[in-house]
C-alpha positions as CSV (number, residue, x, y, z in Angstrom):
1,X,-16.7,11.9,-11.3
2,X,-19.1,9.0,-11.6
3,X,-21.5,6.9,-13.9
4,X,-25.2,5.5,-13.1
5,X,-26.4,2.6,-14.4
6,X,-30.1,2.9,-14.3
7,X,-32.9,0.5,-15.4
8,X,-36.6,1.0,-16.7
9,X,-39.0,0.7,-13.7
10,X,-42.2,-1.1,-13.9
11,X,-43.8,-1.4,-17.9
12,X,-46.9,-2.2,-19.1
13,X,-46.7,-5.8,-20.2
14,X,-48.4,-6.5,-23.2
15,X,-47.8,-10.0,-25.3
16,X,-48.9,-8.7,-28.3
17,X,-46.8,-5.9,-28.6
18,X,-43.2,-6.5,-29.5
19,X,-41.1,-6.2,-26.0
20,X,-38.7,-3.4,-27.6
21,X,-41.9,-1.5,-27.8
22,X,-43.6,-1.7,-24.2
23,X,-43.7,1.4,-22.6
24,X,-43.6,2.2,-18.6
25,X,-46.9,1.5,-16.7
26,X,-48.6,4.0,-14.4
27,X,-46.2,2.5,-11.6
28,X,-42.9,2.9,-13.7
29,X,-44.0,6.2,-15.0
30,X,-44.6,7.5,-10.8
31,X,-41.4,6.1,-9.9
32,X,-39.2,7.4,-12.2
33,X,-41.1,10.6,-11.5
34,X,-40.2,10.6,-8.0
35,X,-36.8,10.2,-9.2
36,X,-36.6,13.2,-11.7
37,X,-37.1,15.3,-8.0
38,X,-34.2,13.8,-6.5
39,X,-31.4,16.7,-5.9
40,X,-28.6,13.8,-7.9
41,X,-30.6,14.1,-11.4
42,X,-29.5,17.8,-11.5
43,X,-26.1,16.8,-11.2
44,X,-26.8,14.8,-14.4
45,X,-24.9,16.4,-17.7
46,X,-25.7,13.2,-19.5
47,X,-28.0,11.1,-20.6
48,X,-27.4,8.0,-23.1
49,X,-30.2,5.7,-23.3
50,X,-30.9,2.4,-25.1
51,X,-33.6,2.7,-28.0
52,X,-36.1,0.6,-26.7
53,X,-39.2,2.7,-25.6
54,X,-39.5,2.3,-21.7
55,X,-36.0,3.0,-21.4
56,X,-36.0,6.4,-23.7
57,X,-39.2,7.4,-21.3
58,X,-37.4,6.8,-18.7
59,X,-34.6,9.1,-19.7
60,X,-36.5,11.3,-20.8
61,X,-38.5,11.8,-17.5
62,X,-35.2,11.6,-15.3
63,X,-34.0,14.5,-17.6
64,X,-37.1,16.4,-17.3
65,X,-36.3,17.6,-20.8
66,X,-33.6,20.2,-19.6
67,X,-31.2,17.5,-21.5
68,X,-31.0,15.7,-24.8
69,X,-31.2,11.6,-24.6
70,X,-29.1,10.2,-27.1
71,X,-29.7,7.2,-28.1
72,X,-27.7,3.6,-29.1
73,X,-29.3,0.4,-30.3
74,X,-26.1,-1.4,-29.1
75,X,-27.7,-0.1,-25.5
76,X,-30.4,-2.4,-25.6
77,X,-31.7,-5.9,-23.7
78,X,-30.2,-8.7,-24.5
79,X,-32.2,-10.0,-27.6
80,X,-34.5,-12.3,-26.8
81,X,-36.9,-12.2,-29.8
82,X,-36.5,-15.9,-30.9
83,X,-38.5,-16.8,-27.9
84,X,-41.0,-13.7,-28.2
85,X,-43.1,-13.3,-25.2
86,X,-42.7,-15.6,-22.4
87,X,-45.4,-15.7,-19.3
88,X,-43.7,-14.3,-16.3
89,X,-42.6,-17.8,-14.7
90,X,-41.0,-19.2,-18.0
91,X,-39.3,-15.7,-18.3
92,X,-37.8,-15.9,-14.7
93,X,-36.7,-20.1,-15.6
94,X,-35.4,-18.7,-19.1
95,X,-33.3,-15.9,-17.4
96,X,-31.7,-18.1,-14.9
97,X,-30.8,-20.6,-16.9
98,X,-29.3,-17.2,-19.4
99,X,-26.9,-16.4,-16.6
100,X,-25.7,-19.9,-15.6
101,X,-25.0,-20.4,-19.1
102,X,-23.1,-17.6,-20.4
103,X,-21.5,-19.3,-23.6
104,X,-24.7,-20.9,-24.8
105,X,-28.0,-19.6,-26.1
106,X,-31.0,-20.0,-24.7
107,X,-33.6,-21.0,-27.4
108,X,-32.1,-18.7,-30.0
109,X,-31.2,-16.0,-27.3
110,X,-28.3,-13.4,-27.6
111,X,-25.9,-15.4,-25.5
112,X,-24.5,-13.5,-22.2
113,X,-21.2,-13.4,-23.3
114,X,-21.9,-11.5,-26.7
115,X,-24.8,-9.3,-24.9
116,X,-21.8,-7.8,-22.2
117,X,-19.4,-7.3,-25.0
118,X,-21.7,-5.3,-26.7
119,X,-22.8,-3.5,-23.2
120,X,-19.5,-3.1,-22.7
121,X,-17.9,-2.0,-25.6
122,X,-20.8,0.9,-26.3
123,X,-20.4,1.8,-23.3
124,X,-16.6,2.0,-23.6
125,X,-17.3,3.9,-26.4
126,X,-19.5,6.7,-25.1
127,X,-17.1,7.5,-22.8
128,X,-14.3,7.8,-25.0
129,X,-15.4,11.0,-25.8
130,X,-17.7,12.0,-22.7
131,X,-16.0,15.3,-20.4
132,X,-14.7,13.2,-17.6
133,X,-15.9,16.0,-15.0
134,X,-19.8,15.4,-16.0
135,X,-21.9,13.1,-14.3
136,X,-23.4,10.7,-16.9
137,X,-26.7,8.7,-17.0
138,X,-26.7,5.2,-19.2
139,X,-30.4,4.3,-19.2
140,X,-30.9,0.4,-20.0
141,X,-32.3,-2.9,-18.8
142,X,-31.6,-5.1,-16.2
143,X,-30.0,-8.1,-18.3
144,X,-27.0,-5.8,-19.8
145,X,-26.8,-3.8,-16.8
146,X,-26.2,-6.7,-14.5
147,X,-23.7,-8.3,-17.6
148,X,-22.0,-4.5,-17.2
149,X,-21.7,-4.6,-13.8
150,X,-20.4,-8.4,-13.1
151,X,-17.9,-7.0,-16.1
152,X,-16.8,-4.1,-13.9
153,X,-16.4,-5.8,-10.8
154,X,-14.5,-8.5,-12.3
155,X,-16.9,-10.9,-11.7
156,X,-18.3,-13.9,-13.7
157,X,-21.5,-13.8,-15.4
158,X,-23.9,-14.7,-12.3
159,X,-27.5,-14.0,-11.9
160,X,-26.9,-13.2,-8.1
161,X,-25.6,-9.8,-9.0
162,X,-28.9,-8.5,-11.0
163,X,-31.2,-6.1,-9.6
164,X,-34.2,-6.7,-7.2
165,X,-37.3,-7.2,-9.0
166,X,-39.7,-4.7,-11.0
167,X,-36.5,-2.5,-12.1
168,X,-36.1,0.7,-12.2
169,X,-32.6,0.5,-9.9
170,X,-29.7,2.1,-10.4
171,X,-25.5,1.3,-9.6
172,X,-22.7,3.9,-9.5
173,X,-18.8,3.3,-10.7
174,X,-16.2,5.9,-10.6
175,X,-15.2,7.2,-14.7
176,X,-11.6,7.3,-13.6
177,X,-11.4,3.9,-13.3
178,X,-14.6,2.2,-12.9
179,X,-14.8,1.1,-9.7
180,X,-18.3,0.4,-8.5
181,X,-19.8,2.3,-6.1
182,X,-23.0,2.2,-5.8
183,X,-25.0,-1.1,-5.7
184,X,-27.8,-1.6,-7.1
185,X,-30.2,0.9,-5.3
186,X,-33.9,1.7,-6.1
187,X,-33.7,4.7,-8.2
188,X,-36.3,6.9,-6.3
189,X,-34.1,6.0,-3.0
190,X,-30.6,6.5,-3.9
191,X,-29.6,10.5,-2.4
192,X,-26.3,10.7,-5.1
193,X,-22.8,11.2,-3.4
């Protein structure tokens, strides 16, 4: 049986609303839409979804309420509130220079390294006790979810594995022993296994 990794798509960006609390835009919201109607989301018997809103709407949408989302702080973005908001260019400068520098914080950032052992670890966690015949859904951000993935690949902490831009992919990896499967694919275009 598998695992998805999926991101938020698109949200409405707002810099005077605290980033945890953005929700999807009119975008997001259609894509993961066209998602939910894909025949892999009723394979779904799990949804576990970071607290922040636009990744609980996504979850919720995906599961079209049939299914509870849990819920796990330790799910969310790396933190990144010492900076607060930061224009789209400075963003993209600040996440590069996140993921080429994995032991060190940017400007009071959650450092990469701590960020994917907390990804990790919960994670880990939630499928300690998951049913490993049910396909499960994490529903996160694209920081942690590229720090999960370069951890289940064996990889080093590199920016060149995140997703493609505007979110709202999604990456497979076998619960037996969590191989990756799936790389990151747009959400709406991935047709399951």
């Amino acid at each position: 049986m598998y695992a998805l990794y999926i991101t938020h798509p698109q949200v409405q960006i707002d810099p005077v609303v605290p980033v945890p609390d953005w929700g999807l835009s009119e975008r997001g919201r259609e894509r993961a839409l066209l998602a939910a109607s894909s025949g892999w989301v009723k394979e779904i018997g799990r949804f576990a979804a970071s607290t922040e809103r636009k990744a609980i709407e996504t979850a919720e949408i995906l599961s079209a309420r049939r299914l509870p989302v849990e819920t796990d702080h330790a799910m969310g973005e790396n933190d990144r509130s010492a900076t607060g908001f930061l224009p789209p260019d400075a963003f993209e400068d600040a996440a590069n220079w996140f993921f080429a520098h994995p032991q060190e914080s940017f400007k009071g950032w959650e450092r990469a390294v701590d960020a994917q052992a907390r990804i990790v670890a919960t994670v880990e966690r939630v499928l300690a006790g998951h049913d490993p015949k049910t396909p499960i859904a994490f529903v996160g951000h694209g920081g942690v979810g590229t720090l999960l993935k370069c951890h289940l690949l064996d990889k080093p902490i590199a920016r060149d594995g995140d997703q493609p831009a505007g979110g709202g992919n999604l990456f497979a990896f076998r619960l037996a022993d969590r191989a990756v499967t799936c790389d990151w694919t747009a959400m709406e275009s991935w047709k399951g296994f």
